[in-house]
C-alpha positions as a Python dict, from the first residue, in 0.01 Angstrom:
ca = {
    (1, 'X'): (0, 0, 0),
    (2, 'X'): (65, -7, 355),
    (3, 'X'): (322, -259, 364),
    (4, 'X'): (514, -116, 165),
    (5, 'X'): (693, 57, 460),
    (6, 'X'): (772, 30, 813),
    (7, 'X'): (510, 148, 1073),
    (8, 'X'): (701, 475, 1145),
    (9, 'X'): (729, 519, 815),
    (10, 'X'): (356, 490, 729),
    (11, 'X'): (260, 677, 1089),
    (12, 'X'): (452, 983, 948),
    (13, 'X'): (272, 951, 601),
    (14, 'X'): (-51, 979, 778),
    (15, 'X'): (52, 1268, 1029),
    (16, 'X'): (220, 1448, 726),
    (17, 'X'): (-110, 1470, 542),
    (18, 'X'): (-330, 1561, 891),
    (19, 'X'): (-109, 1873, 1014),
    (20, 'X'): (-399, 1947, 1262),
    (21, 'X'): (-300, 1589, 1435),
    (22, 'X'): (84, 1661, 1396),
    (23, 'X'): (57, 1953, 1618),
    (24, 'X'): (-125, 1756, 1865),
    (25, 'X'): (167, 1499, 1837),
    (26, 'X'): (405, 1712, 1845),
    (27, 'X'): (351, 1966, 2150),
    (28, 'X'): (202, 1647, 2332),
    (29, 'X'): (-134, 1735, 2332),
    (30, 'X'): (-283, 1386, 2265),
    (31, 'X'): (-285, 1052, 2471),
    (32, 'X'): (-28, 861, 2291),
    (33, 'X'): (-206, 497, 2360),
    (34, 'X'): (-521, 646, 2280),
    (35, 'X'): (-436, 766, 1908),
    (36, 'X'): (-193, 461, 1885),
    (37, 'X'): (-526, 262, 1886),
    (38, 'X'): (-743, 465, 1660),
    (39, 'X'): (-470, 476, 1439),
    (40, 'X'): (-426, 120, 1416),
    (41, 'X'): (-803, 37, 1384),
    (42, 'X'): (-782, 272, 1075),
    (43, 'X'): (-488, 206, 906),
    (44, 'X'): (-409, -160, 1019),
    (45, 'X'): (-754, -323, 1086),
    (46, 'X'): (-763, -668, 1207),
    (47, 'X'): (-392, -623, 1369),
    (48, 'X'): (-447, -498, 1742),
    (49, 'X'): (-100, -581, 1803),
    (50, 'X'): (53, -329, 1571),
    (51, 'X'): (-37, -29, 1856),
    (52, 'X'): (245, -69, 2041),
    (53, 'X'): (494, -5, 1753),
    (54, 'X'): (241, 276, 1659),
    (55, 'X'): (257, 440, 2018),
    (56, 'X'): (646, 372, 1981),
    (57, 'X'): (654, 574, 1612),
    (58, 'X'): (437, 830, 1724),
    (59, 'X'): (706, 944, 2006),
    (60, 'X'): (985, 920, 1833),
    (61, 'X'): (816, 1127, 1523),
    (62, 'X'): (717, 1366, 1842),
    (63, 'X'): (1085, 1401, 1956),
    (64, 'X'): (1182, 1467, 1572),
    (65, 'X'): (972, 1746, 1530),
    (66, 'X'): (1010, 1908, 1833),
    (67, 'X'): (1385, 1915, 1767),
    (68, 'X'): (1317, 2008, 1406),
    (69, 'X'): (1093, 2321, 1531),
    (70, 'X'): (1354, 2409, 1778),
    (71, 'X'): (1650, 2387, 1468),
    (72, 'X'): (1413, 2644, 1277),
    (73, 'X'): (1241, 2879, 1549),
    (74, 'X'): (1676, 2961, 1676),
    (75, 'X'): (1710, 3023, 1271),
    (76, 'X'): (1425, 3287, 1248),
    (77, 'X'): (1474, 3446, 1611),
    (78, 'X'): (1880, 3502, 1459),
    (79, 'X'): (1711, 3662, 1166),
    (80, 'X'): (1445, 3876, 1351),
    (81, 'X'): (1698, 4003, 1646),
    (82, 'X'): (1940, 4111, 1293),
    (83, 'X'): (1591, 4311, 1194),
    (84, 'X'): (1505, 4720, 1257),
    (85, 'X'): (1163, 4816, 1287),
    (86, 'X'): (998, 5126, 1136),
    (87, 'X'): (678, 5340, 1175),
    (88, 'X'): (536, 5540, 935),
    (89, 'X'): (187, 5715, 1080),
    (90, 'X'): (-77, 5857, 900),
    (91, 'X'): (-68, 5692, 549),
    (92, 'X'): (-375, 5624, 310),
    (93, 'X'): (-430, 5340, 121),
    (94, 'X'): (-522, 5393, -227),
    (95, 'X'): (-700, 5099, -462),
    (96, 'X'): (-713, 5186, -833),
    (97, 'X'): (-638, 5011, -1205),
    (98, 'X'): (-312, 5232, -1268),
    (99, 'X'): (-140, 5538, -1187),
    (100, 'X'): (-281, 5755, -934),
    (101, 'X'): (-121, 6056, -987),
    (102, 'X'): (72, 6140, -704),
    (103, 'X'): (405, 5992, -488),
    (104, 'X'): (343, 5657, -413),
    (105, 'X'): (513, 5478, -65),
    (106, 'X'): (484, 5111, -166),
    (107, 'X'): (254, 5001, -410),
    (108, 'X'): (183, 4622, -516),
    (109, 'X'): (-30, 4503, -797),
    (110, 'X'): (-236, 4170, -874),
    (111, 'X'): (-532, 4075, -1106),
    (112, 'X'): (-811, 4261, -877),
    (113, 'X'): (-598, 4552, -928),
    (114, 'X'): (-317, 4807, -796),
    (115, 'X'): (-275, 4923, -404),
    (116, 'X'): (-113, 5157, -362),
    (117, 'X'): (20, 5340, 22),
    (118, 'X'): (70, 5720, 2),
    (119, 'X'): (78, 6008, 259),
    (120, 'X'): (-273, 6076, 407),
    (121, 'X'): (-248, 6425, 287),
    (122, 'X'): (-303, 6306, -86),
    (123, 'X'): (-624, 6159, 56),
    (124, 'X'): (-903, 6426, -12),
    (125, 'X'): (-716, 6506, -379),
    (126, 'X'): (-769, 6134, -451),
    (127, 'X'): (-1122, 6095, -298),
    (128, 'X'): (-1243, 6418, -590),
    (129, 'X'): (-1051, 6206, -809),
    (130, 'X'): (-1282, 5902, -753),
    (131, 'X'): (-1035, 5683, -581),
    (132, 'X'): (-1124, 5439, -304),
    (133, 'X'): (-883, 5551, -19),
    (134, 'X'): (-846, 5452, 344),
    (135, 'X'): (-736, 5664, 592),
    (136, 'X'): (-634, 5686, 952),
    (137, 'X'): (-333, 5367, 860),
    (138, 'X'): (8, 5345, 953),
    (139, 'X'): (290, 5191, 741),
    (140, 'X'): (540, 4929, 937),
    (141, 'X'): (825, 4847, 796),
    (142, 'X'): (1024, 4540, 903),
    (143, 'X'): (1398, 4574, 742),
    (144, 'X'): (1558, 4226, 790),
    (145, 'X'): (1908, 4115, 636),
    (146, 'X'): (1984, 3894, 355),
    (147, 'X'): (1953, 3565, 503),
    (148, 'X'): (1559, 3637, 553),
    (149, 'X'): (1508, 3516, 196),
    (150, 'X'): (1658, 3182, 264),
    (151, 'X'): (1480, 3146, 614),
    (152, 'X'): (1148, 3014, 596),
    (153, 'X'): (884, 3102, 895),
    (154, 'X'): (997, 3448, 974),
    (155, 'X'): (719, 3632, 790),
    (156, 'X'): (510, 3355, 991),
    (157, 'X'): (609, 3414, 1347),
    (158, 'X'): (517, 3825, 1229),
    (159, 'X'): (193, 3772, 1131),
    (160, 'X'): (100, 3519, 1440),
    (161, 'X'): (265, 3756, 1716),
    (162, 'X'): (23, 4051, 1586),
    (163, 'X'): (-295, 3846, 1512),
    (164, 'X'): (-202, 3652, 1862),
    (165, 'X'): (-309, 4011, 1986),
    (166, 'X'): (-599, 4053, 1792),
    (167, 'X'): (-478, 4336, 1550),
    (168, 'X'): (-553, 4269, 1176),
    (169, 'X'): (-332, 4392, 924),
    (170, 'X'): (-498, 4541, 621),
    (171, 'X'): (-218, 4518, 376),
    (172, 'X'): (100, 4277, 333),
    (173, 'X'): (366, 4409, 108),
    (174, 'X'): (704, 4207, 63),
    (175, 'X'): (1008, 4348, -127),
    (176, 'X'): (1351, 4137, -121),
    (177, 'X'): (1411, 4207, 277),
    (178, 'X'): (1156, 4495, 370),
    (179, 'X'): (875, 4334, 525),
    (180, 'X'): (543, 4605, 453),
    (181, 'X'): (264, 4575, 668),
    (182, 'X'): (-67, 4856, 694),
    (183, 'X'): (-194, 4892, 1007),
    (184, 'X'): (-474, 5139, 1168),
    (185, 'X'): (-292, 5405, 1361),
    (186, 'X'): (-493, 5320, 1664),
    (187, 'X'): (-294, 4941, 1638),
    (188, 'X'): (9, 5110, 1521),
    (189, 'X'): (203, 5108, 1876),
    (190, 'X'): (97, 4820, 1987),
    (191, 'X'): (234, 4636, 1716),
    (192, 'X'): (573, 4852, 1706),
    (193, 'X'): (556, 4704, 2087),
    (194, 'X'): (509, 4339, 1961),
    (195, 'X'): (808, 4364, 1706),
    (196, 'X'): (1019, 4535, 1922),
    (197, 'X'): (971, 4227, 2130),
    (198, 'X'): (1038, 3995, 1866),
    (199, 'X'): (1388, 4192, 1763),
    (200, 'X'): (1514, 4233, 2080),
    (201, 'X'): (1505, 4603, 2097),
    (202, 'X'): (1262, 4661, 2331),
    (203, 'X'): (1501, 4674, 2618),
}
């Protein structure tokens, strides 16, 4: 199987199915002549020779990625500076099998059931009603333009900038270019802080 290629060619194989080890490779967090070795006791046993041209593949495939990730971090910082960022406080949460009965914010729906995000001051109605609602949230809405569909990663450099700062966020709605995220009030301007960051409009 292995000779099938070249050694880069087999080196990225390997790297592409160990993404942990790519991102050591990558952001040059690994001893080059160090991996070249184990790699080539693993995949080439019996040829010590081949870790030069190992060491050789695995800095080139480090220079190709870090100009890929710089191609598609410009793509999704063009998108996110094109993006407005809204705060909603003091929404409820709402999980049922249907209908709840009153005006609904966002809603989104899935085999374990139907969430739905509604002002908190539906909240004690729904409780009598026997509904499971959470209080004390915030709605965030990210409103990004077209070109967000076709840009993978943005929704990914979101959701690591807030968790980066410990926040959770309880729900995740997406519709076409609104991004929909629930938050607890008391996180609520901190993130508003964080995206503002990331669309340039905290200035």
């Amino acid at each position: 199987m292995w000779l099938l290629g070249t050694t880069a060619n087999i080196i990225r194989l390997y790297l592409k199915r160990r993404p942990h080890i790519l991102s050591f490779v990558t952001n040059g967090l690994c001893n080059y002549s160090a991996l070249a070795r184990k790699l080539q006791k693993e995949i080439f046993p019996g040829r010590p020779g081949q870790a030069i041209a190992i060491k050789a593949a695995l800095l080139r495939i480090s220079k190709e990625e870090r100009f890929r990730e710089r191609s598609w971090e410009k793509e999704v910082e063009k998108i996110l500076k094109l993006s407005s960022v809204e705060v909603r406080s003091d929404v409820a949460v709402v999980s049922s099998n249907g209908g709840i009965g009153v005006p609904v914010i966002a809603t989104s729906s899935s085999k374990a059931g139907v969430m739905s995000v509604v002002d908190s001051s539906y909240a004690k109605q729904l409780k009598k009603s026997g509904f499971e609602v959470m209080e004390e949230l915030s709605l965030v809405v990210i409103s990004s333009p077209p070109q967000l569909q076709d840009t993978p990663g943005c929704v990914s450099v979101i959701m690591d900038a807030i968790a980066s700062e410990g926040i959770n966020v309880l729900e995740f709605i997406s519709c076409h270019t609104d991004t929909l995220m629930v938050v607890k009030n008391a996180d609520a301007v901190r993130v508003y802080e964080i995206l503002s960051r990331l669309t340039g409009k905290d200035s």
